[in-house]
C-alpha positions as CSV (number, residue, x, y, z in Angstrom):
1,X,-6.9,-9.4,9.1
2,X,-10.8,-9.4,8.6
3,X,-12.4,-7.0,6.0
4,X,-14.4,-4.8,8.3
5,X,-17.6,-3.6,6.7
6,X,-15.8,0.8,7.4
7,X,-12.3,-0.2,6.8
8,X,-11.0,1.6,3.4
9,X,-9.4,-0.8,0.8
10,X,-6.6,1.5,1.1
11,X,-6.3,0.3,4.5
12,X,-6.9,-3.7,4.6
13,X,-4.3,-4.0,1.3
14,X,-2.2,-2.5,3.7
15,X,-2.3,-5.4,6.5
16,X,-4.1,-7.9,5.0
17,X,-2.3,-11.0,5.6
18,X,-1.0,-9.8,9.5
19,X,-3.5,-9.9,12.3
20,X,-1.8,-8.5,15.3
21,X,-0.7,-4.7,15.9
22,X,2.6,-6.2,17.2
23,X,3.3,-7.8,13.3
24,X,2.0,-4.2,12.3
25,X,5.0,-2.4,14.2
26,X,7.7,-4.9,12.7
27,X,6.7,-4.8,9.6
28,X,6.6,-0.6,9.8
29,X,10.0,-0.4,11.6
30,X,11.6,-2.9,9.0
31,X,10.3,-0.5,6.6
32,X,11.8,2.6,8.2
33,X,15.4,0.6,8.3
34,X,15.3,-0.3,4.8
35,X,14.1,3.5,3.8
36,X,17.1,4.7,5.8
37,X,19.4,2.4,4.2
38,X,18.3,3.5,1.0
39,X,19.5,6.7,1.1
40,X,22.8,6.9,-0.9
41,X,25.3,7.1,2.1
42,X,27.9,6.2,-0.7
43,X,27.8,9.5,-2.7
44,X,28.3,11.6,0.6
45,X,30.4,9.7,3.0
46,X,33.5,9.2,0.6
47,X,36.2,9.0,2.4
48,X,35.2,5.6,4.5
49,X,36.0,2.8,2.4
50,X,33.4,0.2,4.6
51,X,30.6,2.9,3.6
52,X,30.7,1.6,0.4
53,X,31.1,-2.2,1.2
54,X,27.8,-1.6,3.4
55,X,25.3,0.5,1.7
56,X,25.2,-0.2,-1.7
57,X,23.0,2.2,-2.7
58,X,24.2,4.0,-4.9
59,X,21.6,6.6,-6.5
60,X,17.8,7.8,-5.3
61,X,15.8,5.4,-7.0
62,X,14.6,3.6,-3.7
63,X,14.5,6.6,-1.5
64,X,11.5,7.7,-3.1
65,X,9.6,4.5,-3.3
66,X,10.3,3.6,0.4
67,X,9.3,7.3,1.9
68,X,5.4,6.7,0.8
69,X,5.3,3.3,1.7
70,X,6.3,3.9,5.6
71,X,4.0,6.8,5.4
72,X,1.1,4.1,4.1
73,X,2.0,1.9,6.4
74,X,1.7,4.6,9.2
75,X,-1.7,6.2,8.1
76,X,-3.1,2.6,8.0
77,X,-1.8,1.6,11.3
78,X,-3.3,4.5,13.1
79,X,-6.7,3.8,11.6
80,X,-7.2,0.6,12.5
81,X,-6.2,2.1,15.9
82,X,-8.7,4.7,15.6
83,X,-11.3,2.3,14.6
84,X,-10.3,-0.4,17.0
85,X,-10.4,-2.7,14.1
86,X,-7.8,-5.4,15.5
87,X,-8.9,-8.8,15.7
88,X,-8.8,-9.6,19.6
């Protein structure tokens, strides 16, 4: 993605090396899976053994990093489409 001359820095760090809106949405929807996955399914869901064997997560160290990423990834999405900003 192209620096516009309006576009916050918060924004273009955000997408910088993707240049469609369709890499955009993947890269925000892996984001959202791997937030979800961090919770710690583990510590509440005890009594299936595969729980454990899947999520490995095991504490809330992630959760919190992952929730304000997504959200950055969101707010930046929607001003580029705000600002029509995507390189055609």
């Amino acid at each position: 993605m192209e620096k516009k001359d309006n576009m916050p820095l918060w924004v273009f760090l955000a997408f910088s090396s993707i240049n469609t809106r369709k890499g955009a949405l993947i890269l925000i929807w892996s984001c959202v899976i791997f937030t979800v996955y961090c919770f710690p399914w583990s510590l509440y869901i005890t009594d299936q053994e595969w729980i454990k064997q899947i999520f490995l997560i095991d504490d809330w160290s992630w959760l919190p990093m992952m929730i304000p990423m997504v959200l950055w990834y969101y707010l930046s999405l929607r001003w580029i489409d705000k600002n029509k900003a995507w390189e055609v």
